[in-house]
C-alpha positions as CSV (number, residue, x, y, z in Angstrom):
1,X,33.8,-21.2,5.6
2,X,37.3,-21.0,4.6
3,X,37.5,-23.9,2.5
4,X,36.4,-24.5,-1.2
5,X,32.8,-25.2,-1.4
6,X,30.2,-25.8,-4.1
7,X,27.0,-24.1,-4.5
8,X,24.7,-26.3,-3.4
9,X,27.1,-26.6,-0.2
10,X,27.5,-23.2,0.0
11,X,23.5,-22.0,-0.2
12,X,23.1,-24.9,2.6
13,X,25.6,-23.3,4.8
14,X,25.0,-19.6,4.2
15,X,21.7,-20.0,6.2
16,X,22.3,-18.0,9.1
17,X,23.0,-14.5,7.8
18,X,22.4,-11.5,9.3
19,X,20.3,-9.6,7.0
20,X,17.6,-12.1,6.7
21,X,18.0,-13.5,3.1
22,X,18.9,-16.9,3.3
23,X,20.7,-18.8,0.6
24,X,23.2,-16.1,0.9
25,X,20.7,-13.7,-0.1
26,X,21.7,-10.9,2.7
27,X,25.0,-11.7,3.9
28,X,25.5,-7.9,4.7
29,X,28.8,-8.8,6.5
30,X,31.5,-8.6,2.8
31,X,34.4,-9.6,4.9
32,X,32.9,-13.1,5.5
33,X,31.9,-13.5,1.9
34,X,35.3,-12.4,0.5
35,X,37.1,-15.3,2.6
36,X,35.0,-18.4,0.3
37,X,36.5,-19.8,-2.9
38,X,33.0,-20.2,-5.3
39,X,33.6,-23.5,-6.9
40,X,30.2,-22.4,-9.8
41,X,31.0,-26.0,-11.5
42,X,27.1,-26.4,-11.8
43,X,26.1,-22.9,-12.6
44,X,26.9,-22.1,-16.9
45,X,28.0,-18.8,-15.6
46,X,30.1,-19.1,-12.2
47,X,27.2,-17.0,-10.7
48,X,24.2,-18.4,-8.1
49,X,21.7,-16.4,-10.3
50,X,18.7,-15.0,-8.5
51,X,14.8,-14.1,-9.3
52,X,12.8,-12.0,-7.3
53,X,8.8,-12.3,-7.0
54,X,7.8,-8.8,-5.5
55,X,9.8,-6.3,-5.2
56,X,8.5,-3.9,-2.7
57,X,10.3,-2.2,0.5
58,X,11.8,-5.3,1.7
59,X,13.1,-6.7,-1.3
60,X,15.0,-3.6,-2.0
61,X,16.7,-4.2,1.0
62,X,17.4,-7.4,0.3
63,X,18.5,-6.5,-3.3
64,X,20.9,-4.6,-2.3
65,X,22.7,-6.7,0.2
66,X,22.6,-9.4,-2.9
67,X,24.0,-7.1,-5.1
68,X,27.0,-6.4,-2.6
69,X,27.8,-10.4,-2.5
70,X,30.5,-11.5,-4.7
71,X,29.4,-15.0,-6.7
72,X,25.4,-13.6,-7.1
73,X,23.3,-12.0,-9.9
74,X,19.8,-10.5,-9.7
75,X,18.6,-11.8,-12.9
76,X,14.7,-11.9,-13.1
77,X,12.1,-9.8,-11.3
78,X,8.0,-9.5,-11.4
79,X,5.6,-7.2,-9.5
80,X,2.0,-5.6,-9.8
81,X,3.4,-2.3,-9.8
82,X,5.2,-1.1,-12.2
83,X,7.3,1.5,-9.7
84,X,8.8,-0.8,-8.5
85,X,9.8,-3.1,-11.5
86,X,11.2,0.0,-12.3
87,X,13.2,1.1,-9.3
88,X,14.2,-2.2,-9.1
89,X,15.9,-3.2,-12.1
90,X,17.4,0.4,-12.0
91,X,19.3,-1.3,-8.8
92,X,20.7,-3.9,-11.3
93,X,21.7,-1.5,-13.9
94,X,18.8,-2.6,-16.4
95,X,20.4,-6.5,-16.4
96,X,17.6,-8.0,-14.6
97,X,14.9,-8.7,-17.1
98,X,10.9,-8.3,-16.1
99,X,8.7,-10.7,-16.5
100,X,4.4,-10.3,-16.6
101,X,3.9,-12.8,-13.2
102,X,5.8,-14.9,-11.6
103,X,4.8,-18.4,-13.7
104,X,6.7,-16.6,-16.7
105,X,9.8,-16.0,-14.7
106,X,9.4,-19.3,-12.9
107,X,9.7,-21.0,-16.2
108,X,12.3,-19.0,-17.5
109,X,15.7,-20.9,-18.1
110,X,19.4,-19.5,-15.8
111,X,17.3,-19.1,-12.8
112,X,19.0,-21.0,-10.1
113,X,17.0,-19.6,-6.6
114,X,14.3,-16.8,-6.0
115,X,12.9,-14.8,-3.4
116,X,9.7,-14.2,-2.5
117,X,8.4,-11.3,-0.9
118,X,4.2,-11.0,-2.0
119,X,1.8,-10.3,0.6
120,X,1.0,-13.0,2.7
121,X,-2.4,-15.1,0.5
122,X,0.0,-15.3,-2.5
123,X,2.8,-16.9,-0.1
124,X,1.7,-20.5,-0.5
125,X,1.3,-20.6,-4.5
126,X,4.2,-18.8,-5.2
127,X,6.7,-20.7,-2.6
128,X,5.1,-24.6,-4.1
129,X,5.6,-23.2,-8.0
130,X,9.0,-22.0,-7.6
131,X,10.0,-25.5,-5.4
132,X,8.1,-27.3,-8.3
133,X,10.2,-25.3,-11.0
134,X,13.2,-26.5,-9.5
135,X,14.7,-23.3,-7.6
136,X,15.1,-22.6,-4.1
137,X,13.5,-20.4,-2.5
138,X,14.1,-17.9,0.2
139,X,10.3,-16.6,1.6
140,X,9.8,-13.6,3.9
141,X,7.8,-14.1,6.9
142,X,5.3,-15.4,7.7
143,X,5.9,-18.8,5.4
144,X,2.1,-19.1,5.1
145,X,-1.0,-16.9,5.2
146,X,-3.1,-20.0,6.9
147,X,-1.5,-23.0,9.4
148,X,-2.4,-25.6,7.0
149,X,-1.0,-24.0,3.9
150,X,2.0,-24.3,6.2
151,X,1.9,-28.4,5.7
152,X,1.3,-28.0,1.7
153,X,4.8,-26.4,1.4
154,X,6.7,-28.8,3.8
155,X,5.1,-31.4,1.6
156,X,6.3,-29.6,-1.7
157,X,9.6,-29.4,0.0
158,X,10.0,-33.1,1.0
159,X,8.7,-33.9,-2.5
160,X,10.7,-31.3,-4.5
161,X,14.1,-32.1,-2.6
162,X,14.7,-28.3,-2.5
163,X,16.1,-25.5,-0.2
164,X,13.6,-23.5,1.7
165,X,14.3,-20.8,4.3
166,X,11.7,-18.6,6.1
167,X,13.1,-14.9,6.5
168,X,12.7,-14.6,10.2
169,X,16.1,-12.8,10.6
170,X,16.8,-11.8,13.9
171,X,17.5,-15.0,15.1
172,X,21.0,-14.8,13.0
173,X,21.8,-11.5,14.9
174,X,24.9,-12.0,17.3
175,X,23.0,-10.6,20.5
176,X,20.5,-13.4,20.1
177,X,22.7,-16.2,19.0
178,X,24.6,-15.3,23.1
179,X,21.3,-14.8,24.6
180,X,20.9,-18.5,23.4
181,X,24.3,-19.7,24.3
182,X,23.8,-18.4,27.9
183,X,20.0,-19.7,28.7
184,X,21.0,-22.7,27.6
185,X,23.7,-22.7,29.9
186,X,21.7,-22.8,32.7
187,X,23.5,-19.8,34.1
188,X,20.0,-17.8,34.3
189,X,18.6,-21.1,36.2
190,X,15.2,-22.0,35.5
191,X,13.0,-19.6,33.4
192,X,9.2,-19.7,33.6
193,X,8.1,-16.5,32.4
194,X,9.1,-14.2,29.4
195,X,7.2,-10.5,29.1
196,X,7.7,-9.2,25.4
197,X,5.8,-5.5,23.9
198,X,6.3,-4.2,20.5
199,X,4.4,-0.9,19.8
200,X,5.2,1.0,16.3
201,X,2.3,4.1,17.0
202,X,3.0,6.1,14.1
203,X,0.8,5.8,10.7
204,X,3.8,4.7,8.7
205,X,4.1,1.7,11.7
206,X,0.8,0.9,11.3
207,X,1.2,0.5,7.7
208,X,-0.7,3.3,6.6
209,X,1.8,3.8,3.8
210,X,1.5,6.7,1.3
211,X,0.0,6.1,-2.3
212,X,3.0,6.7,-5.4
213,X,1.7,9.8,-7.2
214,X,1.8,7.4,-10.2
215,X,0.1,4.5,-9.0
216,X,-3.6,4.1,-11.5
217,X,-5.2,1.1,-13.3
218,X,-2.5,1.5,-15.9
219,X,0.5,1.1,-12.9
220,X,-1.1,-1.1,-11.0
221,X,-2.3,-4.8,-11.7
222,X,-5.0,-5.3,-9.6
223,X,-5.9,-8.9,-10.6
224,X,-2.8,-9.9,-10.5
225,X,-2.0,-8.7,-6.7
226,X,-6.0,-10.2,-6.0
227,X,-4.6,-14.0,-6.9
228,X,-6.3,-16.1,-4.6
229,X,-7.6,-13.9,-2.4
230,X,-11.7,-12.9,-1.8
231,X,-12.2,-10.4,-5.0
232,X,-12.9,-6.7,-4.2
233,X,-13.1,-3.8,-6.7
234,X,-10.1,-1.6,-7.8
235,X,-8.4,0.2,-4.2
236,X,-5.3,1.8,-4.4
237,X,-5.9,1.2,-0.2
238,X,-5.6,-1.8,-0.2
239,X,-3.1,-2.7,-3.0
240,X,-0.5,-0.3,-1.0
241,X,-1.6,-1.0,2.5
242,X,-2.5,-5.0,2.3
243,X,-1.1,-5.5,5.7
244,X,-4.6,-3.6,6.9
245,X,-6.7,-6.3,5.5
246,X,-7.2,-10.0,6.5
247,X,-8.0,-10.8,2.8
248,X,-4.3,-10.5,2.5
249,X,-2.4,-10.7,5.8
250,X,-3.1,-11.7,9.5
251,X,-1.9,-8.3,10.7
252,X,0.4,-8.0,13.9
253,X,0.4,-11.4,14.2
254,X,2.0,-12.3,11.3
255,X,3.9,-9.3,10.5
256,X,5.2,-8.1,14.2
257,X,4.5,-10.6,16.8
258,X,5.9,-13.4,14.4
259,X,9.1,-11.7,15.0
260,X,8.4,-11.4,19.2
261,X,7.9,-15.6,18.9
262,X,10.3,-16.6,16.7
263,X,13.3,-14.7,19.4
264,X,11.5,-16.8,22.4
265,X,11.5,-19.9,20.7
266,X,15.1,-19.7,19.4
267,X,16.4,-18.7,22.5
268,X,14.4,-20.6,24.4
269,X,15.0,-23.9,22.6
270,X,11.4,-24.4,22.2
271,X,9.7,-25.9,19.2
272,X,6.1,-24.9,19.1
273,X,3.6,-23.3,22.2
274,X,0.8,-25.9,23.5
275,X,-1.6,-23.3,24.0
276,X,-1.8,-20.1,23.1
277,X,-4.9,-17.5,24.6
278,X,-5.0,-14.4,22.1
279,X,-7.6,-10.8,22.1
280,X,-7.3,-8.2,19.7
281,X,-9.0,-5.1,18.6
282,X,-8.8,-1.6,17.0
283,X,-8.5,1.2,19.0
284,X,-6.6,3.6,17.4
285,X,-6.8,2.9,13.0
286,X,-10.4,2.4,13.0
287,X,-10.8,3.7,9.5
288,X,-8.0,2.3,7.6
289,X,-8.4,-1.7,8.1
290,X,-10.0,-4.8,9.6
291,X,-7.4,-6.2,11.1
292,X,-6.7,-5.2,15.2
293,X,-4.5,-2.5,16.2
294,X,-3.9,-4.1,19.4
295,X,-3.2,-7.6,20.0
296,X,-2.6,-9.1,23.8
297,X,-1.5,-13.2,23.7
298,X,-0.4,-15.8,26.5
299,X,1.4,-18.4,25.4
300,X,2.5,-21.3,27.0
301,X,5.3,-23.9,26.4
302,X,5.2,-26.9,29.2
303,X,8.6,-28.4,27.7
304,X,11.8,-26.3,26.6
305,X,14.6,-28.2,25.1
306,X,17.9,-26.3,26.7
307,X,20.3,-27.9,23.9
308,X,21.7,-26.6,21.2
């Protein structure tokens, strides 16, 4: 990465990062950045200029790694919370201007990629308007709240001609990037069976996340965090804690185990299970969502590609 690169070049080749924000997003490693020569010839102002649609927990982290990268400017930002507009473009130093929703910022000129990090039912609307506005996009996981919204997006993609990266991250970490290089080796011989757990037993890991002092009718756009999804009345609960519901999220599956699955198939080599057998329940957080606590799969993958 030595060489002199444009930015289009660049964003294509910055995918594998190690803080999960592709297009360069979270490069959190400043030596490697320092080392490329930005050739900006197709950005006004020598910058890769960056909107962000949600800006809650984990796009502070991501913010911040951005904000560390030489050649990138966090330049536009929207959520339904006011608290965190407000931490947020404190981060920037008050450059980052806020717009209403994310079609205002989305049509708002200088804006060359964004991220996305909504809960999961507004994943699929905001990911096809920003392709269709002409950014690229960098999406947290999972890319879709539904399989077949899934197809809508590689659609918009194909159509759009733009750059989209799904922010399943630890697949760019260095201990998984070996544990690749070595199954695929064939030094571990033939594999048939991989056991994987994730427990998080606390109320903060199971998402039961407290409620700002501040946060009211006046702080907090309800309709606006709603979008698309079944209507319900005014809950601070939910609003702060989506991850509970299924109106808005498919739970551990799509928040924890997504992570479990993405490190088998990338290590693996595998594309896609064939069949997958899946029972959940709640055992523990029966008051505080509809979504299981507990989630048991078997998945199985006949073929598994050993190349890299």
């Amino acid at each position: 990465m030595a060489g002199k690169i444009n930015r289009r070049d660049f964003i294509k080749k910055s995918a594998v990062t190690s803080a999960g924000a592709g297009m360069a997003l979270g490069m959190r490693n400043n030596a490697m950045a320092s080392t490329i020569d930005y050739d900006r010839e197709d950005s006004p102002n020598g910058r890769i200029t960056i909107g962000f649609i949600g800006v809650g927990a984990r796009a502070h982290q991501v913010m911040n790694n951005v904000l560390r990268m030489p050649g990138f400017e966090v330049v536009a930002m929207c959520d339904a919370y006011t608290g965190r507009i407000e931490r947020a473009q404190e981060r920037t130093g008050g450059k980052a201007k806020v717009f209403r929703d994310h079609r205002e910022l989305l049509a708002a000129p200088g804006i060359d990629a964004v991220y996305i990090g909504t809960p999961d039912h507004w994943h699929k609307d905001h990911a096809i308007a920003a392709l269709e506005a002409g950014k690229d996009v960098y999406i947290e996981k999972p890319l879709t709240y539904t399989v077949d919204e899934g197809i809508e997006i590689i659609k918009a993609v194909k159509k759009t001609g733009r750059i989209l990266q799904v922010g399943s991250q630890n697949i760019s970490l260095p201990l998984q990037i070996k544990a690749r290089e070595i199954i695929a080796s064939g030094r571990l011989g033939q594999i048939t069976m991989i056991r994987a757990t994730v427990n998080r037993n606390s109320a903060g890991g199971a998402w039961i996340y407290p409620i700002p002092p501040d946060a009211n009718p006046q702080t907090v756009n309800w309709d606006m965090f709603q979008g698309p999804a079944k209507k319900h009345p005014y809950s601070l609960e939910r609003f702060f804690r989506w991850r509970c519901y299924e109106d808005y999220s498919g739970g551990m599956a799509t928040d924890l185990f997504v992570h479990v699955m993405t490190t088998i198939h990338y290590v693996m080599g595998a594309q896609a299970p064939e069949m997958v057998t899946a029972a959940g329940s709640l055992y523990r957080w029966k008051g505080s969502r509809d979504v299981p606590d507990t989630l048991d799969a078997i998945i199985s993958t006949r073929k598994v590609s050993q190349s890299i």
